[in-house]
N, C-alpha and C positions, 0 to 999 in steps of 0.2 A: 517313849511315845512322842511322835512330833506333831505339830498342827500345820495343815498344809490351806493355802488359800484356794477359793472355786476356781480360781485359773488355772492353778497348781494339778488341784483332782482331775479336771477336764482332761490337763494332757495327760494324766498318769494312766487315766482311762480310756484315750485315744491309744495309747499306745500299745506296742507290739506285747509287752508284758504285762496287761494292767492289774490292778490289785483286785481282790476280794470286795464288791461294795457292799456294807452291811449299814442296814438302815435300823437304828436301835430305838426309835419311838414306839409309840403301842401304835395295837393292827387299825384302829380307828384311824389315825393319823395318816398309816399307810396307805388306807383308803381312798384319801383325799385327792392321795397325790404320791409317788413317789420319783426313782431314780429309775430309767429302764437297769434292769439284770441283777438288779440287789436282792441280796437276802436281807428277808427280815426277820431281827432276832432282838426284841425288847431289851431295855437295862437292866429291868427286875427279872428277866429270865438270860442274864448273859453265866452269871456263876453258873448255873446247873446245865446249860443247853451250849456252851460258848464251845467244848470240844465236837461239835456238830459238824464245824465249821470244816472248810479243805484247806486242810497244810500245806506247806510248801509254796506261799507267797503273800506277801501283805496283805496286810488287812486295811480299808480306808473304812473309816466308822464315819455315819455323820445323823444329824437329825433335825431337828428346825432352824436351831438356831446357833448348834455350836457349844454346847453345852453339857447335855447328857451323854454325847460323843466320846467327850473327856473320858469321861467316868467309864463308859463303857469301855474303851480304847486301853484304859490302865490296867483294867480286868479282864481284859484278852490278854495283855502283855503279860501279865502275871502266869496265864495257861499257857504262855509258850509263843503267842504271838507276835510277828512283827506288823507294830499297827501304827496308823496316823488317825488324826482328826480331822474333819475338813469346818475349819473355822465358817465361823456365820451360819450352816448348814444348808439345809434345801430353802429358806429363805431367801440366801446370798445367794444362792445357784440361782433360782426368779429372775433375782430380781439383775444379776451382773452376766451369765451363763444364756438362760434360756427363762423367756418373758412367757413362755406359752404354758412354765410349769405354774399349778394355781397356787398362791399364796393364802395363809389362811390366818 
């Protein structure tokens, strides 16, 4: 599992191939605010619900602040996953990415 910066995710999600974005905070949080086109698939529900997920291309995990990402990220990679982190999370996307997402 690697941690990739919000610059990083940006282009990997501009681009022609982007990965999988999985947003692992609870659905409250998702609420708030999220990433356009992610799934959202909790940390406490990635072991039972993580083979949900579509094969066959990375996974970018991320969540406020870069943290529960980890965790989640290692626990896909366990099921088979090739995953990253997006360090800092939807925070760092705000506040360095896009100013119009709400910070909370």
């Amino acid at each position: 599992m690697r941690q990739v910066s919000v610059e990083e995710a940006r282009d990997l999600l501009d681009s022609a191939a982007p990965p999988l974005l999985v947003d692992c905070r609870q659905s409250w949080e998702h609420e708030l605010c999220h990433l356009p086109g992610d799934v959202l698939l909790p940390l406490d529900e990635v072991i039972e619900r993580g083979h949900e997920l579509e094969r066959g291309r990375p996974v970018l995990v991320y969540c406020h602040a870069g943290v529960r990402s980890i965790n989640a990220a290692v626990l896909l990679e366990r099921q088979g996953f090739e995953t990253m982190s997006m360090r800092g999370g939807i925070e760092a996307w705000s506040l360095r990415i896009d100013p119009t997402v709400p910070r909370y």
